[in-house]
N, C-alpha and C positions, 0 to 999 in steps of 0.2 A: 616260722622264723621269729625274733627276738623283736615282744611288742613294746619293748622300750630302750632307748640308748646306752651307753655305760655311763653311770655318774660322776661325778667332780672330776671334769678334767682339769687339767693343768699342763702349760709347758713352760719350760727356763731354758735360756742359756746356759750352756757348760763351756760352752766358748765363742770367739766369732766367729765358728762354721759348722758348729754342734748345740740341737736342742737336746732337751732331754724332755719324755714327755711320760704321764703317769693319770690312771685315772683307777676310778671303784669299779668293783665288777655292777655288771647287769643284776639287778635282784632275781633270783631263784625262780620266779611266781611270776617273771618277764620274760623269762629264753624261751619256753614254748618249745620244746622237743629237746632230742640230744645236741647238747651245746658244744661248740668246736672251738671255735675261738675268738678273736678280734681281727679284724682289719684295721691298716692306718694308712693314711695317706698323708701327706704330705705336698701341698700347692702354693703358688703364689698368690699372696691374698687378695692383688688387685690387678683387675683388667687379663688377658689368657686366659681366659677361659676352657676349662677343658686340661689345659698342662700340669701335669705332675712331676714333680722331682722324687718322689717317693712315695710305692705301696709294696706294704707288709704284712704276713699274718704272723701270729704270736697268740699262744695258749697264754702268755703271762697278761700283770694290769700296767707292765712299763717298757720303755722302750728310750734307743739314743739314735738319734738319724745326724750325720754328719757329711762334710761334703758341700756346706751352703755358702751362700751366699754371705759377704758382711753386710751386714746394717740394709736387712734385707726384711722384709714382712711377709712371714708365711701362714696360713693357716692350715690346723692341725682337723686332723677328721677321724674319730675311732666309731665302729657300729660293730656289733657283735653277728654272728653266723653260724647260724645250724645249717641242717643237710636241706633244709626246704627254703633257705634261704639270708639275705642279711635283713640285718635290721635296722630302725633308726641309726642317723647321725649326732652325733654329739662332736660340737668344732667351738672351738677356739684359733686367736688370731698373738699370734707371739713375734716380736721382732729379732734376729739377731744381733749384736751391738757389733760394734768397728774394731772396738780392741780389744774384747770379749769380756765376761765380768763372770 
């Protein structure tokens, strides 16, 4: 499985109920066997523990999850996945705004 995270994430607003979120692949010399793709998830960033509003797999390094919350604080979670398994987390914590921006 992948001995390190995917690098620079990022997520923004595309609207008051759409992130948009983007990161770097895994470096080559990190994935550790045949590489398949990312997972993301998508949670509330405080307190629920456990609740997901969104997870996804995606061969790409981007993604739009929509559907949320306004003026809502989620955090983002992408790790990479081979066949023996996932790998580190890489998260960030993004807000939605109210009248989106």
């Amino acid at each position: 499985m992948p001995s390190a995270p995917p690098q620079s994430l990022k997520a923004w607003n595309l609207s008051s109920t759409s992130l948009s979120i983007q990161w770097t692949p895994i470096p080559f010399g990190e994935r550790n066997g045949r590489f398949l793709g990312y997972i993301v998830e998508v949670k509330p960033a405080e307190g629920r523990e456990g609740e997901r509003v969104m997870k996804s797999f995606t061969i790409h390094t981007n993604t739009t999850v929509s559907g949320l919350k306004k003026f809502f604080k989620y955090k983002v979670e992408v790790r990479g996945l081979t066949k023996r398994g996932e790998g580190p987390i890489k998260a960030v914590t993004v807000q939605t705004d109210e009248d989106g921006s």
